[in-house]
N, C-alpha and C positions, 0 to 999 in steps of 0.2 A: 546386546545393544543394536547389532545388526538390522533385528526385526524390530524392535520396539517400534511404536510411534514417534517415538523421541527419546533420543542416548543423551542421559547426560553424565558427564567423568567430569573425575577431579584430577588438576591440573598436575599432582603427582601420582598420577595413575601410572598402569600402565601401558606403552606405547600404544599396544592391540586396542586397549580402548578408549586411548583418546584419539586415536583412527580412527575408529569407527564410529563417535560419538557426534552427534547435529550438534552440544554446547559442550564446549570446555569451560570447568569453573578453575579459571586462574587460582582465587586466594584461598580454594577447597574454602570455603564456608557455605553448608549446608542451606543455609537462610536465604545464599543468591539463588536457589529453584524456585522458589514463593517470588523473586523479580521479575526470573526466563519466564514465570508464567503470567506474569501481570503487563509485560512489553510485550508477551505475543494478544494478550488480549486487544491490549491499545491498536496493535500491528492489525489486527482482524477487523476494530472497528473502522478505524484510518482505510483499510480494505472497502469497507461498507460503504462508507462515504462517498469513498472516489468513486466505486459503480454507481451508486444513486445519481451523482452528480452528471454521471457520461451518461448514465441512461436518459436523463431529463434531459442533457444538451441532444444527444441524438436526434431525441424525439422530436424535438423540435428543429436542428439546426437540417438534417438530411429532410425531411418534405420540401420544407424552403428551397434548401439548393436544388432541389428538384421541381422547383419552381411553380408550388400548391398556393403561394401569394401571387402568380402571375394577371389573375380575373384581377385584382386590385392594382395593377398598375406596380406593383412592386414588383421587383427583379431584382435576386441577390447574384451579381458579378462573381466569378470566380474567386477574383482578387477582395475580395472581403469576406467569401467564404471560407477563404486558407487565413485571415484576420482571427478571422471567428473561432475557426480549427487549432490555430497556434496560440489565441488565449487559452480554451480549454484546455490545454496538454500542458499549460505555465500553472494554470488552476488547480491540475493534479499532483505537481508536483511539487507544488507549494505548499499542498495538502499535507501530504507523505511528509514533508522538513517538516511538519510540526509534532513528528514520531523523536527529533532531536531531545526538544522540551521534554520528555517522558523520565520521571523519576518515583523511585518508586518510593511507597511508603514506609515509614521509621526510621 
């Protein structure tokens, strides 16, 4: 279990390997692996997301503060670019809660 990718014991194992195991199945029912692997799917795509999402704020929000609208008369003030910065880190993480929602199928 040690080296696997991923250990997973049943919850009346024994001690050595539910130490050493990334998932413990409480109710040993076989059927909960086909879950662990449909919530790490979710988990990866919820992953995916939140990068796309930081990358397209980046891209945009760092020239700005580094003030690439200045020829336009625009100028983003500190104090609205920490606005800007602390929506997107409420937008990630509001992402992520919706891995709550996540049930699996049957």
């Amino acid at each position: 279990l040690v080296q696997a990718d991923l250990g997973v014991a049943i919850g009346a194992g024994t001690d050595v390997a539910v130490e050493s195991a990334d998932v413990v199945l409480v109710k040993s029912d076989p059927r909960d692996v086909a879950a662990i692997l449909g919530l790490s799917r979710a988990t990866y795509r919820k992953m995916v997301q939140n990068l796309i999402w930081a990358t397209a704020y980046n891209a945009v929000a760092i020239p700005m503060a580094a003030g690439i609208t200045f020829g336009t008369g625009f100028l983003m003030t500190p104090a609205v670019a920490a606005v800007f910065m602390s929506a997107s880190t409420i937008i990630v993480a509001i992402n992520a809660q919706f891995l709550r929602r996540y049930r699996r199928n049957g």
